[in-house]
Every structure is written in C-alpha cells, then in structure tokens.
LODO-320329 format. One record per residue (C-alpha): residue number from 1; residue in one letter; x, y, z. Coordinates in steps of 0.001 Angstrom, whole numbers, plus 500000, padded with zeros to 6 digits. Example, Ala and Ser with C-alpha at 12.3 -4.5 7.8 and 13.67 -1.06 7.14 Angstrom:
[1, a, [512300, 495500, 507800]];
[2, s, [513670, 498940, 507140]];
// end
This chain:
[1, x, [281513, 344875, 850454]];
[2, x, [279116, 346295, 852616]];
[3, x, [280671, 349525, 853772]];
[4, x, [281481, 350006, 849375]];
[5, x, [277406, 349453, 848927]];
[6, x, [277069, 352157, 851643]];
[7, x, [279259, 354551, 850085]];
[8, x, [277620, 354511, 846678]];
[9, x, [274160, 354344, 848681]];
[10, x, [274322, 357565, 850975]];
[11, x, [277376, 359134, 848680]];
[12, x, [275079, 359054, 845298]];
[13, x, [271784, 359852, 846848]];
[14, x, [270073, 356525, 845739]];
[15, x, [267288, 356262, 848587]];
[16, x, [265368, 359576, 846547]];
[17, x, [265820, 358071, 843442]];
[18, x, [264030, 354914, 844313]];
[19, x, [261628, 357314, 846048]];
[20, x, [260754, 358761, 842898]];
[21, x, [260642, 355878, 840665]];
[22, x, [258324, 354369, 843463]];
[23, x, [255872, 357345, 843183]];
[24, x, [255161, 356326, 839233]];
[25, x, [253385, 353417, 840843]];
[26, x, [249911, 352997, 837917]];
[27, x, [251237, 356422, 836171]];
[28, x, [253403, 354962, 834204]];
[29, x, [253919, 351476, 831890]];
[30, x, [255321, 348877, 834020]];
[31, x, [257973, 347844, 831694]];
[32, x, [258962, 351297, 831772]];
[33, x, [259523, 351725, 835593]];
[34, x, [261065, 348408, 835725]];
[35, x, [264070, 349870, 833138]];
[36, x, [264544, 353177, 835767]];
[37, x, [264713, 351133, 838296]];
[38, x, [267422, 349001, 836811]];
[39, x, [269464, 352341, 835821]];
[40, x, [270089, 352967, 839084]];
[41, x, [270895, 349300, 839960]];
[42, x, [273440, 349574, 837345]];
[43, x, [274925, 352520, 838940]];
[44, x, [275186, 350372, 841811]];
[45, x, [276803, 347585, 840595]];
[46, x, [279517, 349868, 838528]];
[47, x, [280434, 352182, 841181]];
[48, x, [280211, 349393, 844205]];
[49, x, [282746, 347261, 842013]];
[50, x, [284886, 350337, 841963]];
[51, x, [285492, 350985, 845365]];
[52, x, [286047, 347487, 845818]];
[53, x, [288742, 347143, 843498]];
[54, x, [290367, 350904, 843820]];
[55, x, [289817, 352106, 847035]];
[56, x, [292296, 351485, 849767]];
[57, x, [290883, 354382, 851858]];
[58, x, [291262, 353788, 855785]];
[59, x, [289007, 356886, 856394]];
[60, x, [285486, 356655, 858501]];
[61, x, [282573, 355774, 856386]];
[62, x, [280849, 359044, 856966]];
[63, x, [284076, 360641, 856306]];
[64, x, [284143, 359236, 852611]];
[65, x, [280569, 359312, 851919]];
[66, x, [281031, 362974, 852565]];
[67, x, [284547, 362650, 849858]];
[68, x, [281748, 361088, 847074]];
[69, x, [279167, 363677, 847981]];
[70, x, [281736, 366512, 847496]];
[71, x, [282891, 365432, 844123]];
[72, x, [279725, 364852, 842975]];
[73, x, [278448, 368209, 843642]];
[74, x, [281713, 369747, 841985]];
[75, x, [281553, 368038, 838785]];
[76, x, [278024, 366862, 837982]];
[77, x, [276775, 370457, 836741]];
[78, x, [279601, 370489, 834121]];
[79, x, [279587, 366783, 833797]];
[80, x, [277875, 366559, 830777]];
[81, x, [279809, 369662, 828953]];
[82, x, [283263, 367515, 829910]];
[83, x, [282094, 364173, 828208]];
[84, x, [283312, 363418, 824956]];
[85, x, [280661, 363799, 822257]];
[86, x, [280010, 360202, 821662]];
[87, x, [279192, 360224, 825316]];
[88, x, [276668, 363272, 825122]];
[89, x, [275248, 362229, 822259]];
[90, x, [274420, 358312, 824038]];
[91, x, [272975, 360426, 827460]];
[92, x, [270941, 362723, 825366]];
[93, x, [269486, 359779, 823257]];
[94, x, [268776, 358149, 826919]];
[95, x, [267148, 361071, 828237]];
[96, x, [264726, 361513, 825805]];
[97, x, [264179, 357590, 825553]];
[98, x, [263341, 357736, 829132]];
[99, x, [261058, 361104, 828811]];
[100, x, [259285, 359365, 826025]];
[101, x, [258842, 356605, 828371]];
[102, x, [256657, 359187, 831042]];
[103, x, [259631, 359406, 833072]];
[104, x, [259343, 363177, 834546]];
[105, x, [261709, 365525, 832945]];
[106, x, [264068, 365808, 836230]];
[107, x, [264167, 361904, 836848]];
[108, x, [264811, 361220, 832694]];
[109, x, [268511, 363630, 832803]];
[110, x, [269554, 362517, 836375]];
[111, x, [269029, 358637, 835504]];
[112, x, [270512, 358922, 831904]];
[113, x, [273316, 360416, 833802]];
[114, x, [273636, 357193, 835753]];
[115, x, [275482, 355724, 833008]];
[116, x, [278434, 358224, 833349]];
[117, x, [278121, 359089, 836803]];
[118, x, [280040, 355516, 837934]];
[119, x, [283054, 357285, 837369]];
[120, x, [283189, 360367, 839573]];
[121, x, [285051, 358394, 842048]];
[122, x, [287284, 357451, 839354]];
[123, x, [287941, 361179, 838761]];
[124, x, [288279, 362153, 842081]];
[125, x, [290785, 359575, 842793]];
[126, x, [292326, 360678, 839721]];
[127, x, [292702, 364123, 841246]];
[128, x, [294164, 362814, 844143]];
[129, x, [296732, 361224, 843027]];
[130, x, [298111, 364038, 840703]];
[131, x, [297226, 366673, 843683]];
[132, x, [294709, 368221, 840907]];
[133, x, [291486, 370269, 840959]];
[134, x, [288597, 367839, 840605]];
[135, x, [287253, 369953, 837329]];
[136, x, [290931, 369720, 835866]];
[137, x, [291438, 366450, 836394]];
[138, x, [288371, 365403, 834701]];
[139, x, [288679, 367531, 831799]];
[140, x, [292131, 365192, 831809]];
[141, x, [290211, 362177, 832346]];
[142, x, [287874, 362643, 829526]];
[143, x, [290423, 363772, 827018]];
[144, x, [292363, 360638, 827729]];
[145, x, [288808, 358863, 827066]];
[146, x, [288010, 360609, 823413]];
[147, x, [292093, 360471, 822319]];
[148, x, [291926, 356512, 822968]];
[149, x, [288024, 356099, 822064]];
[150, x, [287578, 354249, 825614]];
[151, x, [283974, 355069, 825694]];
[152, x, [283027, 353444, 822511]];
[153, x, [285650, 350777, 823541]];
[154, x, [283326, 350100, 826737]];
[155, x, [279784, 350284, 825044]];
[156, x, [281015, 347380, 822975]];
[157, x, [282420, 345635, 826200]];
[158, x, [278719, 346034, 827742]];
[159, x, [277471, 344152, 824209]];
[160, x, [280009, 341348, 824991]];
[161, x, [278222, 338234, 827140]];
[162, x, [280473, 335246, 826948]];
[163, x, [279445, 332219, 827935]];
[164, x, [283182, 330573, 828928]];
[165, x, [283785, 331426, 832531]];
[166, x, [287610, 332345, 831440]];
[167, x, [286382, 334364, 828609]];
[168, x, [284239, 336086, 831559]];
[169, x, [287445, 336529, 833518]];
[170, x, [289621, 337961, 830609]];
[171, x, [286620, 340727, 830030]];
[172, x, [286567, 341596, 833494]];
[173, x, [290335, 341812, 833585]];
[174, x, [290523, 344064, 830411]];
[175, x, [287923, 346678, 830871]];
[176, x, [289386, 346904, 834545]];
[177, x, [293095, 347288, 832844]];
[178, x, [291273, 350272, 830260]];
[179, x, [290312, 351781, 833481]];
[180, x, [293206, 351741, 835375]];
[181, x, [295436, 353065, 832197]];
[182, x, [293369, 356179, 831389]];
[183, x, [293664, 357052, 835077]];
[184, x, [297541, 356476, 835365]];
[185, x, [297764, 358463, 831549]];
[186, x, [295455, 360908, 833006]];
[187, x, [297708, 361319, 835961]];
[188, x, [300660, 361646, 834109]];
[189, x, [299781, 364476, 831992]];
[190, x, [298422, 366341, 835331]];
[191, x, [302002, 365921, 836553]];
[192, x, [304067, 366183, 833604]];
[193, x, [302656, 369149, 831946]];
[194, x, [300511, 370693, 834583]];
[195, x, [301836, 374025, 833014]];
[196, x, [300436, 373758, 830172]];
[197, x, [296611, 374482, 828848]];
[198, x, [295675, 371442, 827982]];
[199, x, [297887, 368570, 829809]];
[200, x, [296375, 365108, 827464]];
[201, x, [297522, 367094, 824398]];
[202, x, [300670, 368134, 825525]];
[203, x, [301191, 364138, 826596]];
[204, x, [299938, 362854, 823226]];
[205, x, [302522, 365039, 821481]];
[206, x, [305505, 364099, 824090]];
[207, x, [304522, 360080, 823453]];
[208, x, [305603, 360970, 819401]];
[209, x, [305110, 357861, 816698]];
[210, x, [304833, 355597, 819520]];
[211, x, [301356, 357127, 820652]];
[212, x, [300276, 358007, 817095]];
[213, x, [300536, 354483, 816452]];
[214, x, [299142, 352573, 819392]];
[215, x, [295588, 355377, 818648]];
[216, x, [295950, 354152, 815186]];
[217, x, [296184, 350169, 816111]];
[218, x, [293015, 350917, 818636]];
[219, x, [290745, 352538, 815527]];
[220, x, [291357, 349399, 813897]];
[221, x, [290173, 347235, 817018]];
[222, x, [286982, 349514, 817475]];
[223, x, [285964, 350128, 813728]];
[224, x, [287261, 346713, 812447]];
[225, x, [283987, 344785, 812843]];
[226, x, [282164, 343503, 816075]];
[227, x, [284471, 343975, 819573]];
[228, x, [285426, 340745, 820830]];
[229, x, [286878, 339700, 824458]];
[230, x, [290409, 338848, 822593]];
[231, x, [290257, 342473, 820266]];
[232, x, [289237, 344341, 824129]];
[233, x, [292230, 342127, 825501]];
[234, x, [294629, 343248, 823061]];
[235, x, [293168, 346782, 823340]];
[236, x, [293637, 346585, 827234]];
[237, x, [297362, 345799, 826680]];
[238, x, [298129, 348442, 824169]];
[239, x, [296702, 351256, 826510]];
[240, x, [298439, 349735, 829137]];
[241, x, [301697, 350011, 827462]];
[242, x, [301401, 353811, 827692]];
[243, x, [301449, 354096, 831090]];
[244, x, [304874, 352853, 831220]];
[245, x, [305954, 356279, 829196]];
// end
C-alpha cells in the first residue's frame, strides 16, 4: 500500500499541487480551498486503488514512478482532445466551476483534470499489454469508453452510496469488472485489427448483432431511470461478456 501511495505521489506530481492550493491561504473562500484540496485527494484514492488491484509490477519504485511520469507527459497534452465528449464537456464545466471559485487559471484545468487523470496508468497498462503506442492505445481506450457509455456509467456509480456493506461490495466489484472489460476490449482491438484506422470500430463491427445488442441493453440501463448497484451489476456482466469474443 505504501509503495502504490508513493507511486501516485512522486509519479503525479502531488507535493506542487498541495503547494499551490496551500499558497491560497486568506485569498480565497475557505470552502473553496477545502473542495481543491479534496480533488486531488480523490486522485489519490482512485489511482492508489489502481495500482493496488492491477499492478503486478516487480520493477524498483523509482523505476515505475519514472513509467507514470512518462505516460503522463505523453498523453496529458492531448488528453482532453481523446476524451469522449460527455467527458470534456464534465472537465470544462469543472474548470470553470473551480475558476469561478478564485482558483488561478493554471490550478482550475490541471485539478479538473484530476477527475480523468486516474486512468493514465490504466492506459499505459493498456498499451502494454497490446505492445501499443501510449497515444494509440488511448484513443482505443476512450473509444471503447463512448461505444459502451462507461463514463456516464461511472458518474452514476460515484452518485451510488449504499448503506448494506454487500451492496458496498457488489459496487466495488462492478465498476472494477467495467474497468477491467474496456481494457481487455481495448486490447483486443489493438491486437486484432491493429491494421486498421480505427481498431474499436473495426471490433464493434467484427462482434455483429451480438455487440449491437449488448450497446443497446446498456442504453437502457443508463437512460432507464436512476443507476442502481443491481442495473451497474448487470451492466458489469454484459461488458464483461465481450471480452470473451
């Protein structure tokens, strides 16, 4: 646990972001700086959990601080370009909320990003595995995200706080099951149709009916009235399915 904290510590630069939510100490509401300050505590969390459950690396801590570091600087200047539009269109509404809130200009964009950024280790093992460009494979990643409406899938997860300690346990195991199946679709288009422009639609049109219908079974979950943990657990499984193609 600790070594995962100290990979998303050094590896996403969070030391000079506290630095510069500390220096709006009296300049700005305190309510305000409280809410950057837990932006990049969610970053922590997200990203922390990930390594913990997805990486099996065996390399030296400085060696894969330096692996997060990398992939960070190769993707986070087209990040925003590669999200899905319901995605931009959440990050630029957070931006300005956080601008309007006195956050400098700078801080607002990098900590709205914070609510994406959890998975560039995601992408980059993503790219790994399919022995992929990191910009391909997250062009792959985020098609796979918009074709199976995972993002608005996981804002209504985050709206979700159940009570039951089982019903907390089935969440957790079904937005970790989303994640897991848009990497191993992503994957498989990277190796299955490499060759072509754009590998997700080339997959989509290989998986025939069966896909058609599993996208049209998941636009009923997500549009069919408020996302539960049993509609996300039946969502989880039907993405999961397609991984198995």
């Amino acid at each position: 646990m600790v070594r995962a904290f100290a990979v998303v510590r050094d590896g996403f630069g969070l030391p000079a972001l506290y630095r510069q939510i500390d220096a709006l100490d009296n300049q700005i509401d305190g309510q305000v700086q409280l809410d950057l300050y837990q932006a990049v505590s969610r970053l922590t969390y997200v990203a922390s959990g990930w390594y913990l459950k997805n990486d099996t690396s065996t390399a030296a801590l400085g060696e894969r601080i330096t692996e997060l570091q990398d992939a960070r600087k190769a993707l986070e200047p087209k990040l925003v370009s590669l999200l899905p539009a319901f995605s931009r269109e959440w990050i630029e509404e957070r931006r300005h909320g956080l601008a309007k809130g006195g956050a400098p200009e700078r801080l607002a964009e990098q900590l709205a990003l914070t609510d994406v950024a959890g998975v560039v280790p995601d992408i980059a093992l993503t790219a790994r595995t399919a022995n992929a460009d990191i910009v391909v494979a997250a062009k792959a990643f985020f098609a796979v995200s918009d074709a199976f409406r995972i993002p608005r899938v996981e804002d209504a997860a985050r709206s979700i706080a159940p009570s039951d300690y089982y019903d907390q346990l089935a969440l957790s195991r079904a937005t970790d099951t989303i994640g897991a199946a848009r990497r191993g679709i992503a994957v498989a288009a990277l190796t299955g149709h490499a060759e072509t422009a754009d590998p997700v639609a080339a997959w989509l049109e290989a998986g025939g009916e069966r896909v058609a219908r599993i996208r049209e079974r998941l636009q009923g979950l997500t549009e069919g009235g408020d996302i539960t943990v049993s509609r996300l657990s039946v969502a989880s499984g039907l993405i999961s399915d397609l991984t198995g193609m």
